[in-house]
Structure formats: structure tokens, C-alpha cells
C-alpha positions in Angstrom: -22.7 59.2 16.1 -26.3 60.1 16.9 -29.3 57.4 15.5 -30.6 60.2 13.2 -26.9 59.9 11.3 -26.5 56.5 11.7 -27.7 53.8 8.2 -29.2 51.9 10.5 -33.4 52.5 10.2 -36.1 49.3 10.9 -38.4 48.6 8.3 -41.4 50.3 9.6 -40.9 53.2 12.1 -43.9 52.6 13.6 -43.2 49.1 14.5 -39.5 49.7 15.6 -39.0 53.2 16.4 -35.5 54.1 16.9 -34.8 57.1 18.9 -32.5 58.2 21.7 -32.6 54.7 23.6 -30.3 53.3 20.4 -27.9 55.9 21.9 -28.1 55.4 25.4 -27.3 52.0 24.4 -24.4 53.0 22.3 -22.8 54.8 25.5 -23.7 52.3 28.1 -21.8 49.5 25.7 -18.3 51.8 26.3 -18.9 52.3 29.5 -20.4 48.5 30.1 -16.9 47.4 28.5 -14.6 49.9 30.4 -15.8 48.3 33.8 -16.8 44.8 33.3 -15.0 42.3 34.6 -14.5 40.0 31.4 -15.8 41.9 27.5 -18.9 42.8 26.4 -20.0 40.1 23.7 -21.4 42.5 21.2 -20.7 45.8 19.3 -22.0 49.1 19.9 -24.6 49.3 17.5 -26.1 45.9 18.3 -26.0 47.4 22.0 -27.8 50.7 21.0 -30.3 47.9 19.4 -30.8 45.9 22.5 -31.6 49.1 24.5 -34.1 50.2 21.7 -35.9 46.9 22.0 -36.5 47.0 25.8 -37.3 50.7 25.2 -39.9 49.5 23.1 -41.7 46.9 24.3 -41.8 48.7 28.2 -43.0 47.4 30.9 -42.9 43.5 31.2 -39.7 40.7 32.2 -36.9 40.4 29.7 -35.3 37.0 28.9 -31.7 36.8 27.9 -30.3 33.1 26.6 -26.9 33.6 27.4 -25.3 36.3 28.9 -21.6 35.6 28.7 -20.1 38.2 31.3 -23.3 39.8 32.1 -22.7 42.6 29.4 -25.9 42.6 27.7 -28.3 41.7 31.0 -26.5 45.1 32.7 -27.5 47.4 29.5 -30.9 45.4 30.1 -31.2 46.9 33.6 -30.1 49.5 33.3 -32.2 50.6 30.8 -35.3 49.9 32.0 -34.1 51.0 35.2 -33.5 54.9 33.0 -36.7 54.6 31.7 -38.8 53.3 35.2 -40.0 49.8 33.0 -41.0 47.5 35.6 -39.9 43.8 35.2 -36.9 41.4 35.8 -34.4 40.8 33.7 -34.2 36.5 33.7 -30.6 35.1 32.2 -30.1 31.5 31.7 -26.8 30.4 30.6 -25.1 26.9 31.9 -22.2 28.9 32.5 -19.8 26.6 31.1 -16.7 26.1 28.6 -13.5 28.0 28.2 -13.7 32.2 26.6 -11.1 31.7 24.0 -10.8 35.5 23.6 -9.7 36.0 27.3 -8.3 32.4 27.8 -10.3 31.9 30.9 -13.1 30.4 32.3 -16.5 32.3 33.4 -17.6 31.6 36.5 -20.7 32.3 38.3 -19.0 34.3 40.9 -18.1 36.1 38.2 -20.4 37.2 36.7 -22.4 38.0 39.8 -19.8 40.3 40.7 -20.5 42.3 37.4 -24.0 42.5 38.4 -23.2 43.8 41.8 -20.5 46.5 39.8 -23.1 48.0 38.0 -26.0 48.0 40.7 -28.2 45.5 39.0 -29.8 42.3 40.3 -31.1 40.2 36.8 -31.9 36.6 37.9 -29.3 34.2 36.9 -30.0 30.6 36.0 -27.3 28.1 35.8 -29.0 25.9 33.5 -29.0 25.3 29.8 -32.3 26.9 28.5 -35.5 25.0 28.0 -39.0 25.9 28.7 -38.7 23.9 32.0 -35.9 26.6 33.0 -38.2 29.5 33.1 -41.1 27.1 34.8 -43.0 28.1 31.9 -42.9 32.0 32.7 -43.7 34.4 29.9 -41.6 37.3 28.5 -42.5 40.7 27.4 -39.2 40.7 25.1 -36.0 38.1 24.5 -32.6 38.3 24.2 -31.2 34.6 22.1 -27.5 34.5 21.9 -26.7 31.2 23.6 -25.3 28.0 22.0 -24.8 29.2 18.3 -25.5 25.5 16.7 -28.2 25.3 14.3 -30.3 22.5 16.1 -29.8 24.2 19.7 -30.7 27.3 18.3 -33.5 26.0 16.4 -34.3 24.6 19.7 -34.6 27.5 21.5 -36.5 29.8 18.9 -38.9 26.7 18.8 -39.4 27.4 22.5 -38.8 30.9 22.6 -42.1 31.8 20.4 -44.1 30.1 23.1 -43.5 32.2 25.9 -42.3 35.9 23.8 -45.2 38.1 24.3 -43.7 41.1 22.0 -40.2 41.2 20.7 -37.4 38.9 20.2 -33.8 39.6 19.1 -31.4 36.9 17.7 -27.9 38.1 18.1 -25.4 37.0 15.0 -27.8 36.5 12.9 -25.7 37.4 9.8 -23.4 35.0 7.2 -20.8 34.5 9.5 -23.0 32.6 11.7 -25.4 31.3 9.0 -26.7 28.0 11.5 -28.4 30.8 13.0 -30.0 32.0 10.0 -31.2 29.2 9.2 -32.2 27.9 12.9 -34.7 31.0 13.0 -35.6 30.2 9.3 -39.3 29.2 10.9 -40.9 32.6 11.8 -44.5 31.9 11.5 -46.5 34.2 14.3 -43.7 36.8 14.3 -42.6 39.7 11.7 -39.2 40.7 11.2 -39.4 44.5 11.9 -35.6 45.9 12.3 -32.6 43.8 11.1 -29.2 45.1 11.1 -25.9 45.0 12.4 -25.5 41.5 13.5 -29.5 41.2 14.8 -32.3 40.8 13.5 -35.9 41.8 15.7 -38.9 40.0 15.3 -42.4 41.0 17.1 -45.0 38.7 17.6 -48.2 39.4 15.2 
């Protein structure tokens, strides 16, 4: 399925353009999945998304609050790395707790290893996120999908629309996950301009 068959449009094409990133993004998530070492912690069209948005906003660094096995940083590379977009691609994620789904632990190691699989070198920081975790650097666009409760989420949008310079995409931001809808229910500075799937992509005005 190409973008131009796909429901899936943002509410003003000239905000948001979709285009053939969305399916570079769609391809990279199988083959993202086939080789990681752990599962990619999203679905193919929120992956197609993701590569859309750092399509979008082009050159600059990209921030991703958590990265679980390193699935959505690698896309991140990798597509700016398809498209020659300078800038880093930052995670922070205290790498801790137990993945239900593969009843095991994430490890650091781990996750580095991933990195190293795919030919990619984001920055990892083992560290929950807070302004203080970046030193205060700014972002061109932002990945949230961290700790999903409301106040830690709230938390980090607070923070995150100090230092987003274009876009920012909340991940599960949908009724299954509603403390998230209702974490990012302060969006004053930013306008919603593609929501679908389980994201939602806000640029700053």
C-alpha cells in the first residue's frame, strides 16, 4: 500500500506533506522488525509517519523520549541518512523495567548492539528525560513515547515545547492511552497538523 491509497491524509498538505518518505518508513518498519534484536514498538503506519516527520522538518537534531529497542531511533537515522539531513538523532530513555511482551529485560548493551546492526550511531542517554538531560539543547523535531502516565507525560510535553523548534509527535495518542490525550491537552504555541493512526503531529506556530 502506497500513501496515495492509504486513508491516512494531514489536515493541511501544505503543512504536513505526505509523500514517498511515509513509504520508506512503511518498508524500513518490516525490515526494522525482521532484524532487531527485541520488536519494534510501533505499527507500520505510525513508522511511515515518523519517517514523514523527519522528512519534513530536514536538517536539524531529532529527539526521541524513549526508544524501547532502538526501533524508532534506527528509522530516524536512517532516514535522514537517505535523505543527507544533517543532525543527531538524541534518545533518552532510563532503560529500565521488565518488556512484558518478550519477558525480558532491555539492556543498554542491547540496545547498542541494534544501533551497531543497522549502521547507526543516535546518542543514547540513560537517564529519565528532563530538560537537564539534554543540557538544555534544542530540537529541530521530537519523538515522545516514554513513560505513558498522564503527569510524566504532561511533564515532558511541558518541557518538550521549550526546546522543539518545528515538529513534535506523541506516540499513542489515541483512547486506549487516553492519560496521553489528556497530558498533551495544553497545546498553546503548537498546531495539530496530521493526526492518525496512533499519533498525533503538532508544529510549532
Amino acid at each position: 500500500m502506497k500513501f496515495s491509497d492509504h486513508y491516512c491524509r494531514s489536515l493541511s498538505e501544505s503543512f504536513f506533506p505526505i509523500n514517498e518518505a511515509y513509504d520508506i518508513g512503511r518498508n524500513l518498519f518490516h525490515t526494522i522488525e525482521t532484524f532487531l534484536d527485541g520488536w519494534f514498538v510501533t505499527s507500520p503506519h505510525d513508522a511511515g509517519i515518523l519517517a514523514q516527520l523527519i522528512r519534513n522538518t530536514g536538517h536539524g537534531d531529532h529527539l526521541e523520549i524513549g526508544t524501547a529497542w532502538g526501533g524508532s531511533a534506527i528509522l530516524a537515522a536512517l532516514v535522514k541518512r537517505y535523505y543527507g539531513l544533517s543532525g543527531k538523532v538524541v534518545c533518552v530513555d532510563p532503560v529500565t523495567g521488565h518488556d512484558t511482551v518478550l519477558n525480558r529485560d532491555r539492556s543498554e548493551e542491547s540496545i547498542r548492539d541494534n544501533f551497531k546492526r543497522f549502521y547507526v550511531d543516535p546518542e543514547l542517554i540513560i537517564e529519565p528525560f528532563s530538560l537537564s538531560s539534554v543540557e538544555d539543547r534544542r530540537f529541530a523535531s521530537v519523538l515522545i513515547d516514554g513513560d505513558h502516565r498522564e503527569e510524566v507525560a504532561r511533564e515532558n510535553w511541558m518541557d518538550v515545547k521549550q526546546i522543539a523548534d518545528k515538529y513534535v509527535m506523541v506516540h499513542d495518542y489515541d483512547k486506549v492511552h487516553q492519560g496521553i490525550v489528556t497530558a498533551i491537552d495544553d497545546k498553546s504555541g503548537f498546531s495539530i497538523v496530521h493526526i492518525s493512526g496512533g499519533s498525533i503531529v503538532l508544529e510549532k506556530e
